[in-house]
N, C-alpha and C positions, 0 to 999 in steps of 0.2 A: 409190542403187543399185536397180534396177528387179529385181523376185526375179518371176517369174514361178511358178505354182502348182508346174511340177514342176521346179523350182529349187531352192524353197524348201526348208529343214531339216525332217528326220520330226519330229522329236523334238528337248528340252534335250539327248537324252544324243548326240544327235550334233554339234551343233557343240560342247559342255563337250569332250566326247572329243579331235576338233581340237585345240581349242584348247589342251588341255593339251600337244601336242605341239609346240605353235606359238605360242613367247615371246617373236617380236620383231616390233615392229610401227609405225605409225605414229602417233602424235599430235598431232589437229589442234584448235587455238584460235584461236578467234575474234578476231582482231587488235582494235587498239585504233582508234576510228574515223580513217579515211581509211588505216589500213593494212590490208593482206593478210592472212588467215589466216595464224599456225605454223604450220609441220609439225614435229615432233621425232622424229628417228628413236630406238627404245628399246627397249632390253630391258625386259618385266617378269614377274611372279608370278600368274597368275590363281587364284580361290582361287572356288572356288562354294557359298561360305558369309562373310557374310553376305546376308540380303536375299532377293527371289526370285531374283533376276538373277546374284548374286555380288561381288566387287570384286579391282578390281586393285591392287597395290604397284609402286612404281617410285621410284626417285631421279635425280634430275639435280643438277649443278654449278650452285654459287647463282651465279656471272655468267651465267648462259644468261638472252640477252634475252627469251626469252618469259614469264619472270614479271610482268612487270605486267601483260599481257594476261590471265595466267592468273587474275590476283586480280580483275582486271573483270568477268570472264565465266567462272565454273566447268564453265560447262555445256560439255560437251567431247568429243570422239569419237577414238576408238580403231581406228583399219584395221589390218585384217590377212588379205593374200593370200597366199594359196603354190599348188602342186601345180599349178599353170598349164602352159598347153601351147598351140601352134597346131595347128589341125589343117586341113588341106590340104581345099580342094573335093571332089576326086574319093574319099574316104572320107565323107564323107557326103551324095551325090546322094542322090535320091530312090531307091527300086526301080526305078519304070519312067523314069527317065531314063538319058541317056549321063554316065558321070562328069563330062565337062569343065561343065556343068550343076550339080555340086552348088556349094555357097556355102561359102566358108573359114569359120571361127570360130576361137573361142579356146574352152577349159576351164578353170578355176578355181573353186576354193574361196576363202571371203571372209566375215569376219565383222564386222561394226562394234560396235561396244562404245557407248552412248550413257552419258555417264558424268557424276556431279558431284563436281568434285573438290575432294579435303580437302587443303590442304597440311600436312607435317608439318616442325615445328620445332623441337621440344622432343629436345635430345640423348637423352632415353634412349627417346624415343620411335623416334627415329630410328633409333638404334641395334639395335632389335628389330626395324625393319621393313628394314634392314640384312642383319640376320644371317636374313628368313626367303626373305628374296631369293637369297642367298647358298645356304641350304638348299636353294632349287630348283635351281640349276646347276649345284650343286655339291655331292651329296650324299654322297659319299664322305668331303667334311673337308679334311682339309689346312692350312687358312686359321684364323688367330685369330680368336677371337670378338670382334665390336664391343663395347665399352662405352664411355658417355661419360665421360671423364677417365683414361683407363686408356690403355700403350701395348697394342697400336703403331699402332692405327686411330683413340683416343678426339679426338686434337687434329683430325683429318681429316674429322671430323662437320660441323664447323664450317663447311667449303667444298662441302655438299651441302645440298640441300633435300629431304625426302621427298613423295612424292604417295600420295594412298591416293584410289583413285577408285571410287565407287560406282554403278555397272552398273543403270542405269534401264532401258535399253533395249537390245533385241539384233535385230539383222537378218543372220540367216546365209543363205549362198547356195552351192548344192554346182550349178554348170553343166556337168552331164555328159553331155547330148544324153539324156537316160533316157525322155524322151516320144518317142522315133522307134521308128519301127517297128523288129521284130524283126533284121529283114534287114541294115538299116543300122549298129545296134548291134552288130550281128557284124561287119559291116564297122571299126568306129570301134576296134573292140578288138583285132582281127587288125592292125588298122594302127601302134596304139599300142605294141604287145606286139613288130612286127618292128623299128619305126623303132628301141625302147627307148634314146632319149636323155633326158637330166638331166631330171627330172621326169615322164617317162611314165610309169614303175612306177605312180607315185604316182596319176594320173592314171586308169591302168586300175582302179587298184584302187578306187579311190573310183566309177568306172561300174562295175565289175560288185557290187560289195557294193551298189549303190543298185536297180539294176538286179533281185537277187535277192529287195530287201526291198518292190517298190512294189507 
């Protein structure tokens, strides 16, 4: 992913911030050779402790064929895009150009997770890494607590594997046109703010909060 300077994340606390908003993502491993990389689409927990970096929790169903890949090759990346958007030529021309002259783009926010991953097996390990998963999407309750041998979840451990992945590496990317001139930016944001379809909100608001902080 190519971050250009004013791309790039200020700060840990703003893509940690993201992220905590944003639990589902993709999972890619390194195939076994002469195969293709996984992908695993997944929910997980980011937790920004331990480590510099943090780590993430996540379970998958123990038939998912990407385990033996995953025990060849731990080392493992984590995508996660949202808040995207097209934005049209004629919002971002130049000032002294005629609109039909400016160049379409995309916006998006994007974080990669470089990760090495633990697997976990041991039922009561599982279990707590179960119920903190569970804590995050569901903090209200509701749901019985996992434990292993116990009903009504302990037999169900059995047909999951846990992942605990530790966060080596982080490359976040906030692409919101914030190096354009003044003019333009008023234009990008009047534009976002009238079209307001599924994800412009989100969009604007990530340009003008970047916008106020460079």
């Amino acid at each position: 992913m190519l971050i250009h300077p004013w791309d790039a994340a200020r700060d840990r606390g703003e893509w940690q911030s993201w992220l905590a908003a944003h639990d589902f993502g993709q999972l890619a491993v390194n195939g076994l050779p002469g195969e293709p990389p996984w992908v695993q689409p997944l929910h997980f927990r980011y937790d920004p402790e331990p480590g510099p970096y943090g780590q993430v929790i996540a379970h998958l169903a123990r038939p998912n064929p990407l385990w033996p890949a995953l025990e060849a090759g731990p080392d493992v990346l984590l995508s996660v895009v949202d808040d995207y958007v097209f934005v049209p030529g004629p919002w971002a021309a130049p000032p002294s150009a005629p609109p039909e002259h400016g160049v379409p783009t995309s916006f998006y926010a994007a974080v990669q997770l470089r990760c090495t991953a633990h697997l976990v097996d041991d039922p009561a390990e599982k279990a707590a890494l179960v119920n903190r998963q569970t804590a995050h999407f569901q903090p209200e309750g509701g749901s019985a607590v996992a434990a292993a041998g116990q009903a009504p979840y302990g037999r169900m451990l059995s047909g999951l594997r846990g992942l605990r992945l530790e966060v080596t590496e982080v490359r976040a990317k906030f692409k919101y046109a914030n190096h354009k001139p003044a003019e333009v930016q008023d234009r990008l944001a009047a534009g976002l703010r009238e079209r307001d379809e599924p994800r412009d909100r989100a969009a604007l608001a990530h340009q003008l909060r970047r916008r106020a902080t460079a």
